[in-house]
C-alpha positions in Angstrom: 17.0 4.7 5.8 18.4 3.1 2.6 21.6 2.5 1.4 23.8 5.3 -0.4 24.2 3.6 -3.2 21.3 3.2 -3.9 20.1 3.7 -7.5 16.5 3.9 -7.6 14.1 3.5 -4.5 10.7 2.8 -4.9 7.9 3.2 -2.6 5.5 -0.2 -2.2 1.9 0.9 -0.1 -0.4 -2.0 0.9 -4.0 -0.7 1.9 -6.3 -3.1 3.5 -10.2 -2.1 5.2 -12.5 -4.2 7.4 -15.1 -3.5 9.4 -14.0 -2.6 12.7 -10.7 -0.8 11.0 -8.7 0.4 8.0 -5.0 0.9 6.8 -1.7 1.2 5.3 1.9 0.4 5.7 4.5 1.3 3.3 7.6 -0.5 2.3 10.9 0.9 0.1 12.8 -1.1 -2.3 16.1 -0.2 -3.1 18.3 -1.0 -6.2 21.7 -0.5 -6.1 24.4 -0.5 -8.5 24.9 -4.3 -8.6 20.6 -4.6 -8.9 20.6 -6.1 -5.0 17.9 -5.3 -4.0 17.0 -4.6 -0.2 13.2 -4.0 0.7 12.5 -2.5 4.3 9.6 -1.7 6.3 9.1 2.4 6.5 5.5 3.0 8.1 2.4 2.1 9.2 -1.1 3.6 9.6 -3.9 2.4 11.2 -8.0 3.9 12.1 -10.1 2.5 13.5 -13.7 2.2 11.5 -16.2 5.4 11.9 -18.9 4.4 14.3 -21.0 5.5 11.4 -21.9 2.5 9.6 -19.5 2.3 6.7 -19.4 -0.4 3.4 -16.2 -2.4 3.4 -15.9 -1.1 -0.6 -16.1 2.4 1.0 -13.5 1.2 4.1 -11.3 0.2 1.4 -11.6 3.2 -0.6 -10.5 5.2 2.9 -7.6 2.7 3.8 -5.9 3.9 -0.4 -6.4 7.7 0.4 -4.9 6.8 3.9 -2.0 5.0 2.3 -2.0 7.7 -0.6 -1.7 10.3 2.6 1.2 8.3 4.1 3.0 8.1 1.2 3.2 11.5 0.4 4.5 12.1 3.5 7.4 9.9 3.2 8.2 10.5 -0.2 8.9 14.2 0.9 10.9 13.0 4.0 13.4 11.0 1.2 12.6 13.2 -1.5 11.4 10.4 -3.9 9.4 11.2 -6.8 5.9 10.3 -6.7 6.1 7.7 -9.8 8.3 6.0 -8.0 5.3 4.8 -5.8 3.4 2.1 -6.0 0.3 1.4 -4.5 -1.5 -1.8 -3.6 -5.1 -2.6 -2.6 -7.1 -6.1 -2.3 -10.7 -4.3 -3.2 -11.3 -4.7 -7.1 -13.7 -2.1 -6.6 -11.3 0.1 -5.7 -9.1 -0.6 -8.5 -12.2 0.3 -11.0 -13.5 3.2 -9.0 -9.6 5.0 -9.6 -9.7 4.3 -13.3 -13.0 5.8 -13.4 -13.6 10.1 -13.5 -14.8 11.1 -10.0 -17.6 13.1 -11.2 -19.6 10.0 -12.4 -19.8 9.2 -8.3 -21.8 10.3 -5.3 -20.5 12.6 -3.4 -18.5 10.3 -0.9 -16.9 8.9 -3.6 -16.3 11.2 -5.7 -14.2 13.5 -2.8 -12.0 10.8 -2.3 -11.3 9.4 -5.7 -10.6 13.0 -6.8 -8.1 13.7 -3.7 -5.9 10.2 -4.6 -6.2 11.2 -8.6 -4.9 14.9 -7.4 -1.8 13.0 -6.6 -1.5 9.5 -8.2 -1.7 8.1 -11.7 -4.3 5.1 -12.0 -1.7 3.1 -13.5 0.2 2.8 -10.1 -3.1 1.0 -8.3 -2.6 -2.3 -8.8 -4.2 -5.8 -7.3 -2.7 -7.5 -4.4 -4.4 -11.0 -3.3 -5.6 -11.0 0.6 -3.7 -13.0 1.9 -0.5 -11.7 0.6 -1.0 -8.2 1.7 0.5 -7.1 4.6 -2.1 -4.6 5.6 -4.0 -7.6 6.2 -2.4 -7.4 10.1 -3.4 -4.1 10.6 -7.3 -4.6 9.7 -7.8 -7.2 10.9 -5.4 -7.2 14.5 -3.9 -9.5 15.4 -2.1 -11.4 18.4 1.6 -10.1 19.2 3.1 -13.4 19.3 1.8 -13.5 15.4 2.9 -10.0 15.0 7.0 -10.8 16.0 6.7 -14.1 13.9 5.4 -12.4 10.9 7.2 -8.8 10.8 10.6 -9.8 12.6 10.7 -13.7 11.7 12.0 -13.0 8.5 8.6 -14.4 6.7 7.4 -10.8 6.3 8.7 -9.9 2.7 11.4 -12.6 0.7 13.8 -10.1 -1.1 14.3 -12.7 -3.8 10.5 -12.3 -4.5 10.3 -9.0 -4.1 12.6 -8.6 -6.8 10.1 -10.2 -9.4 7.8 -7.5 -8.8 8.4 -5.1 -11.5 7.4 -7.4 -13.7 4.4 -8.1 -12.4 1.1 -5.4 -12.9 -1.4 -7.3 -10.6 0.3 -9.6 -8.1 2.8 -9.1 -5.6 4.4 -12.3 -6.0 6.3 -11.8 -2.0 5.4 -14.7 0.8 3.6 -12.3 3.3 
């Protein structure tokens, strides 16, 4: 999945929610020795939304505990630690519900905010713009021919921009 020389690989998850579906896809950056960097598609979830009327704050809430699911399963397939993740959501009101304490919530909220802090830090949510997050395509759908021209055309991440990420707290900075 990623190279052996490989020094440090880190786990990128986009979560994304509208109102007919929600999810995540997760990518993995690799650092090697020389610091070329290589990032690489690794998975993708998708649901479709509860027939149950559901706010898009709340979709968004269930696409990061998807994407916080996904990624634990990966990261004990490649046996990554789970600070090497980081996770990435378009909803601001997700961002604040995760650096708030579950028990000030309702009940909906509260169970799901306290499942993703069981497992993540707060400090590894950070803000992606919409139209730069790939989870975007699998919200939203989209048309196949769109799909092979943004996942396989090479427009899908830009490894050069990629690179400037870990500098950045609140912007993926990547042409998506």
């Amino acid at each position: 999945m990623y190279p052996e020389n490989a020094k440090k690989v880190t786990l990128h998850t986009f979560n994304d929610a509208s109102a007919s579906a929600y999810g995540s896809v997760v990518y993995a950056r690799c650092e090697t020795e020389n610091t070329v960097s290589s990032v690489r598609f690794v998975a993708a979830k998708s649901k479709v939304a509860p027939i149950q009327s559901v706010s898009i704050p709340r979709m968004e809430l269930m696409a990061a505990v998807l994407g916080m699911k996904l990624t634990l399963v990966i990261k004990n397939a490649l046996e990554i630690d789970i600070r090497d993740c980081v996770f990435w959501t378009d909803s601001l009101d997700v961002i604040c519900w995760l650096r708030n304490q579950s028990r000030v919530f309702k009940p909906f909220l509260a169970k799901r905010i306290s499942h993703v802090h069981e497992h993540t830090n707060p400090s590894q949510w950070r803000h992606v713009s919409g139209e730069q997050n790939p989870a975007d395509l699998l919200s939203r759908g989209v048309k196949i021919a769109k799909l092979v021209e943004k996942v396989f055309g090479g427009k899908d991440l830009n490894v050069s921009s990629v690179n400037r990420m870990n500098g950045q707290k609140h912007v993926f900075p990547a042409k998506i």
